[in-house]
Every structure is written in structure tokens, then in C-alpha cells.
C-alpha positions as MATLAB code, in Angstrom:
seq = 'XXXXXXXXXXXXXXXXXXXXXXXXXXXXXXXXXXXXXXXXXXXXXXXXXXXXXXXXXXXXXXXXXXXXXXXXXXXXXXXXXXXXXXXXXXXXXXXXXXX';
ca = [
      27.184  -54.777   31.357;
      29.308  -57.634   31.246;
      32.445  -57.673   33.230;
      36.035  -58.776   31.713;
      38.910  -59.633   33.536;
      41.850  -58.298   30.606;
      45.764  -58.164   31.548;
      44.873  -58.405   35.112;
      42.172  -55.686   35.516;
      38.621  -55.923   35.744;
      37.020  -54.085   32.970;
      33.139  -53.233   32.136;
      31.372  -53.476   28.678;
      28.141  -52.800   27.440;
      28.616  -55.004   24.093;
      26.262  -57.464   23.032;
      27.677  -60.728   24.308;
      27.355  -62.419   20.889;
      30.329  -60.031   19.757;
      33.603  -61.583   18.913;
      36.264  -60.782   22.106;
      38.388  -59.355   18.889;
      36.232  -56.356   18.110;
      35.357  -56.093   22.484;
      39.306  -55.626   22.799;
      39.626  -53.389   20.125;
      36.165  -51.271   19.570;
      35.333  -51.508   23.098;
      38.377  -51.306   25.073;
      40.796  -49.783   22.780;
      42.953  -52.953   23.477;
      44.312  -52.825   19.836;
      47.555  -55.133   19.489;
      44.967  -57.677   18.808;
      44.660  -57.795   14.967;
      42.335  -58.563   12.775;
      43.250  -60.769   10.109;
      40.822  -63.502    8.315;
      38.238  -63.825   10.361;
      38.637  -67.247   10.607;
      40.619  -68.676   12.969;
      43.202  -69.465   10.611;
      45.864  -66.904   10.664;
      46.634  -66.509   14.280;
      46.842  -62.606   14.002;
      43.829  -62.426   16.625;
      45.370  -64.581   19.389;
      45.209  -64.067   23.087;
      45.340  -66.276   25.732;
      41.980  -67.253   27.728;
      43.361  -68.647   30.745;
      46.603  -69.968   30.041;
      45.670  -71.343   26.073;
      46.153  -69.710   23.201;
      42.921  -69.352   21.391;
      41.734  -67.552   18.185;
      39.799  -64.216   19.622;
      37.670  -63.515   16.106;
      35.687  -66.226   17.055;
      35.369  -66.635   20.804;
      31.428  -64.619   21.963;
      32.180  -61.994   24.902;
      29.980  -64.190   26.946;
      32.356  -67.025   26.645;
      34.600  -65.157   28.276;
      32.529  -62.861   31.027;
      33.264  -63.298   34.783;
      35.842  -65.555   35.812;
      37.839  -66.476   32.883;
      41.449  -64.861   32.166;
      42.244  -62.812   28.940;
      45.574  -61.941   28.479;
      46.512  -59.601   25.385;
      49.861  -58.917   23.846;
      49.295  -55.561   25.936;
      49.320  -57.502   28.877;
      52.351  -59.451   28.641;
      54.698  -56.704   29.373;
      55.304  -56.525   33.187;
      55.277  -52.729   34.449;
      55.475  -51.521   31.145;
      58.719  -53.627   30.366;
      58.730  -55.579   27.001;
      59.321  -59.224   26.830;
      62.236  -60.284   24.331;
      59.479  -61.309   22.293;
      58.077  -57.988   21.970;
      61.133  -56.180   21.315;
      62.191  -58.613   18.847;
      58.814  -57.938   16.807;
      59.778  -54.365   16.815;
      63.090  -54.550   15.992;
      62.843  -57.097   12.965;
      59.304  -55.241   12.020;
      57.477  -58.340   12.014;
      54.366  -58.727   10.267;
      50.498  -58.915   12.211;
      49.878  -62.671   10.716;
      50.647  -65.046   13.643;
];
């Protein structure tokens, strides 16, 4: 089991820690705002921040990211369930996945 700390919460997986934080966030932890998009690292639809930076998430391992390092999804960046103008400008110009 490797342990995650996503959006502020410590959270358990049993994924092989050669798996690509992408498919842990979605398959995993049913974190799915994070997109898939090329696989990449081009297209920025996969893009969280791992403490503080933004960083491509289809090609980071889980075990870069096990124990102490922050992950921060576009779940996580409303506070108390609040969106930032950022998010509610996404959904109110329907803007596309592709970062």
C-alpha cells in the first residue's frame, strides 16, 4: 500500500508504483477532473500540482509521489466546496479538457 497525500487528505493505494499518478487519481481514487489527453506531457490536460509546481501527471510513477510530497487536483482547489473564479469560469464558457 502506498500512501498519498491528495487535496489535503491522506489516501491509501494498492497500485503498482510504476503506474502513472493520472490513472492512480482516476482508476484508483475516482479523482477524475484529471484528464487524459496525449499521453505525453504535451497537452497539459493531465496537470496537477506536486507541491506547489505544475507538473504533467501521465508521466509522473506513484512512487514519485508516495509519502511526503503534495498533490493537489483541480478537485482540490475549491475551498469547502466553493469554486475558484477559475473553475466557474471553465463551466460557464464550457471550456475544453486540453490545458
Amino acid at each position: 500500500m502506498a500512501a498519498l497525500n491528495v487535496n489535503g487528505k491522506t489516501l491509501q493505494t494498492s497500485a503498482d508504483p510504476r503506474t502513472p499518478l493520472l490513472w492512480v487519481l482516476r482508476d484508483s481514487l475516482g479523482l477524475t477532473g484529471t484528464k487524459y489527453g496525449c499521453g505525453i506531457a504535451q497537452c497539459g490536460a493531465c496537470t496537477v500540482h506536486i507541491d506547489g509546481v505544475a507538473t504533467r501527471s501521465c508521466q509522473v510513477p506513484l512512487s514519485a509521489v508516495s509519502g511526503a510530497k503534495k498533490v493537489v487536483t483541480i478537485e482540490g482547489l475549491a475551498a469547502n466546496g466553493v469554486l475558484t473564479k477559475i473553475q466557474k469560469a471553465w463551466l460557464e464558457h464550457d471550456v475544453p479538457q486540453c490545458g
